[in-house]
Backbone bond lengths (Angstrom), bond angles and torsions (degrees), N, CA, C in turn:
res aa  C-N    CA-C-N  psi(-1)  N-CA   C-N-CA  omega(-1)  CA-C   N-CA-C  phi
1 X - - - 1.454 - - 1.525 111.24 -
2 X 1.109 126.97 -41.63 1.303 137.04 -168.16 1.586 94.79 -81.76
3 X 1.353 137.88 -52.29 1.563 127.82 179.72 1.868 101.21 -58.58
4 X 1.094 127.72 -37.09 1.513 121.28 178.61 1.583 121.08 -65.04
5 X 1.805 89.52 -26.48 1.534 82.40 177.45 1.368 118.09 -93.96
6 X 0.890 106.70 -9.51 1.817 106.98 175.01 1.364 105.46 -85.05
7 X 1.805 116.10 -35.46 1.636 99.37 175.52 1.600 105.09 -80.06
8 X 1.110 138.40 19.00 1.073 140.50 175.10 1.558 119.77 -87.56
9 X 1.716 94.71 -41.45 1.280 117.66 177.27 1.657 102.98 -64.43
10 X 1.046 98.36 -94.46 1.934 105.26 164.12 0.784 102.84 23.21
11 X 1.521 105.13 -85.80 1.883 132.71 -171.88 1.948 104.05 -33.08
12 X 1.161 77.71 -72.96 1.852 77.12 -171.75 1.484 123.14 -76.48
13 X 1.374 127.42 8.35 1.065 129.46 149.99 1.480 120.25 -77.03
14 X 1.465 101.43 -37.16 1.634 94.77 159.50 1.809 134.97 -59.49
15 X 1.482 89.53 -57.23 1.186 116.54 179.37 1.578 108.08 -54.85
16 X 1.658 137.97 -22.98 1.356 132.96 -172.57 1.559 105.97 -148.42
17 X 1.278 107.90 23.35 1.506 101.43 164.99 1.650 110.83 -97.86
18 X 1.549 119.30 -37.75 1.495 98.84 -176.91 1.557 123.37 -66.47
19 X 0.809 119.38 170.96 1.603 123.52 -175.25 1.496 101.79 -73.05
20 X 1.546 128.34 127.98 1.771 101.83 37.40 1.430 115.06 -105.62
21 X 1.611 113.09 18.38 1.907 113.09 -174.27 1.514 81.08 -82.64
22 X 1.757 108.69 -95.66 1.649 101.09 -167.50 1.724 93.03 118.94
23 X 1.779 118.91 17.11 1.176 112.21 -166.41 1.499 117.65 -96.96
24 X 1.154 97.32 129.32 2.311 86.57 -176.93 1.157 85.50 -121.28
25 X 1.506 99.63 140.82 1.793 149.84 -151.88 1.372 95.23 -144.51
26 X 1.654 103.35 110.06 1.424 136.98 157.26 1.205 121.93 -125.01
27 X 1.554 119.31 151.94 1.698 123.45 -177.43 1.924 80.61 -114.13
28 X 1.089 86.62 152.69 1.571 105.27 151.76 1.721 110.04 -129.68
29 X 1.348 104.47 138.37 1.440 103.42 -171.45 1.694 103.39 -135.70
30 X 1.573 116.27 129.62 1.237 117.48 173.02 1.096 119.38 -92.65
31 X 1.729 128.60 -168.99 1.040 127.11 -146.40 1.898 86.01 -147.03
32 X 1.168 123.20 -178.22 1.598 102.51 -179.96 1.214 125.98 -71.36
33 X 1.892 118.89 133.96 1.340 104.83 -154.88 1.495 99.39 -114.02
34 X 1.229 105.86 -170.82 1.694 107.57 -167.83 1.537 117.15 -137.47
35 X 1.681 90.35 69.63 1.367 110.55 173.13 1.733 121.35 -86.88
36 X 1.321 103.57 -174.89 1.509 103.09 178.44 1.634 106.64 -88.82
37 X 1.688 114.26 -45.31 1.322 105.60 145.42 1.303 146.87 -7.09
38 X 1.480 108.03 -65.25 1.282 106.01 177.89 1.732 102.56 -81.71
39 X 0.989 125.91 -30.71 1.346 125.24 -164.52 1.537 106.36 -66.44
40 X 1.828 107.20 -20.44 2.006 90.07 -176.40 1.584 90.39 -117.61
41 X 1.361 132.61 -12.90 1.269 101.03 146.04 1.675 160.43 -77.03
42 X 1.605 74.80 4.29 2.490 87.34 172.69 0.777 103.53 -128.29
43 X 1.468 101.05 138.04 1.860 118.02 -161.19 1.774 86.32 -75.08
44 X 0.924 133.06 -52.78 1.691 138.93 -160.43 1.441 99.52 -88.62
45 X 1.709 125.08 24.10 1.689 117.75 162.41 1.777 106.66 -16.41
46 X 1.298 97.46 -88.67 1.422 103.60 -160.40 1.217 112.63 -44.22
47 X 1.678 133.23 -67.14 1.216 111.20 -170.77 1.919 134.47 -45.91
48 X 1.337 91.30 -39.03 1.313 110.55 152.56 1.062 145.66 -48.31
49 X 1.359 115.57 -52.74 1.709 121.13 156.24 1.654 107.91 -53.81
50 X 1.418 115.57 -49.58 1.674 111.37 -171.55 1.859 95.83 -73.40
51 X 1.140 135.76 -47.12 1.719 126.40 -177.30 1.742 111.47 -45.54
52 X 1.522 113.13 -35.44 1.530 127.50 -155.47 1.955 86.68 -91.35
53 X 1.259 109.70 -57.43 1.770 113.94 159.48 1.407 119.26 -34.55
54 X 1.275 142.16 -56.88 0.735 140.06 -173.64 1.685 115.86 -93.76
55 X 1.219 113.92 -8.12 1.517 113.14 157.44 1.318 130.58 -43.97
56 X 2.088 77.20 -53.72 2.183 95.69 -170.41 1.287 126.73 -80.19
57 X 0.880 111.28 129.64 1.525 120.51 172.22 1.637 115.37 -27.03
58 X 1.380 130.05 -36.72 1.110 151.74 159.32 1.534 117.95 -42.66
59 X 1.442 111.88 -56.64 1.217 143.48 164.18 1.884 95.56 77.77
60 X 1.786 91.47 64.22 1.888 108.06 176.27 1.105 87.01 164.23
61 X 1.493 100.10 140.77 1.816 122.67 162.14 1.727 100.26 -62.90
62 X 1.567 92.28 165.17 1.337 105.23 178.06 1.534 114.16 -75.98
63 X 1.437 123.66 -147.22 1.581 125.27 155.05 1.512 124.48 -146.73
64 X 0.770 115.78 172.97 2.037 91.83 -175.24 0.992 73.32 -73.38
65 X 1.434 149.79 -104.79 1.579 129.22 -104.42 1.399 103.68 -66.51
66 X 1.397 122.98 -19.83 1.734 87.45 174.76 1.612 115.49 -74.16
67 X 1.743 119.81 -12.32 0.990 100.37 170.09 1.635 127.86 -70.65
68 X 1.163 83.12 -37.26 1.838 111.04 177.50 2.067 93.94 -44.09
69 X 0.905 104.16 -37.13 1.768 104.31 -169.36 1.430 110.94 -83.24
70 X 1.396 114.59 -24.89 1.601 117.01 158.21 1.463 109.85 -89.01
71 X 1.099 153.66 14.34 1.181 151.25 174.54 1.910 91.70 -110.55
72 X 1.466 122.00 -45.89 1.399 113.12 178.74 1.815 108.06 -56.88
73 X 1.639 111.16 -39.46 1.395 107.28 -148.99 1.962 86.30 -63.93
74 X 1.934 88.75 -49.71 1.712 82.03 -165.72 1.510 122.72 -36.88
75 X 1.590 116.45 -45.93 1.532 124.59 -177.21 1.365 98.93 -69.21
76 X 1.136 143.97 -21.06 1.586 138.81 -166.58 1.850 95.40 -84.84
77 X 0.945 127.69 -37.54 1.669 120.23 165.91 1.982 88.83 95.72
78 X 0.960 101.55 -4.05 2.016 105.87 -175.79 1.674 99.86 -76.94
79 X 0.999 98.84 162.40 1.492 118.27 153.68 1.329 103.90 63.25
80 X 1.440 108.39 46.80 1.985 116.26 -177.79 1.208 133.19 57.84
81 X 2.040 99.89 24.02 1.623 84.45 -172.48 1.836 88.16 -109.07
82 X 1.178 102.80 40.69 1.622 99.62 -169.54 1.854 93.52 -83.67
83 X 1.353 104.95 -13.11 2.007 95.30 -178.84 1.483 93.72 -126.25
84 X 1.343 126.47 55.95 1.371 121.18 -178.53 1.522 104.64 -136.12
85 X 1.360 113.55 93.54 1.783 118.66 172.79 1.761 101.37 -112.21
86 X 1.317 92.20 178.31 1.094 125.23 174.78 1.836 127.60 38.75
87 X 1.623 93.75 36.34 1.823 120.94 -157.00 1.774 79.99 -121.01
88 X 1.458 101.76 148.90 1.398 139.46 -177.93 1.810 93.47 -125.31
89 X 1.660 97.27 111.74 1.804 103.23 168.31 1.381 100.48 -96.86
90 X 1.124 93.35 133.66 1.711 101.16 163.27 1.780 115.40 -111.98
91 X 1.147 95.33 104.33 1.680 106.64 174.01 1.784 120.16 -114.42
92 X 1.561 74.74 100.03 1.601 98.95 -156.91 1.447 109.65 -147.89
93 X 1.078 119.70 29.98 1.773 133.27 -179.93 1.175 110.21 39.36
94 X 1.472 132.99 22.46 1.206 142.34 -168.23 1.416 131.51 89.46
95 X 1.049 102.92 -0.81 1.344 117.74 178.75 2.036 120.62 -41.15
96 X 1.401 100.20 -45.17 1.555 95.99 176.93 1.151 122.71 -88.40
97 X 1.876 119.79 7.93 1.231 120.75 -172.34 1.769 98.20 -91.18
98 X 1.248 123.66 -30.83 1.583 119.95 -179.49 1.541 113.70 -73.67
């Protein structure tokens, strides 16, 4: 799922970035997060949250809002992502790099 969505991305950064759209197409993708959600739907939360913790380089899951805050910067066009298409963020404390 995750290789389709980045060639997905690709795709439509090509397909709607030249003029006359002008559109840049990014995924942001997390890593396991540490909602209340997940916490009352898995019977084994904890061990799980601490195995996925101790994976990341970070050594802690992320949270939505920090993803939520890379999904604002991307739409905000600030902070250099004004020439940045067809890129998959992963905000995941490192989690997919090990």
């Amino acid at each position: 799922a995750k290789a389709a969505l980045e060639s997905i991305v690709r795709g439509l950064s090509i397909e709607l970035g030249p003029p006359p759209h002008g559109i840049r197409v990014n995924a942001v993708s997390s890593g396991p997060l540490a909602t209340l959600a997940a916490k009352g739907g898995i019977r084994n939360f904890s061990a799980m949250r601490q195995e996925s913790e101790d994976r990341s380089p970070l050594r802690r899951n992320v949270t939505a809002e920090e993803v939520g805050e890379m999904v604002a910067l991307l739409a905000s066009g600030e902070g250099g992502t004004c020439g940045m298409t067809g890129q998959t963020i992963f905000v995941d404390g490192g989690y997919n790099i090990i």
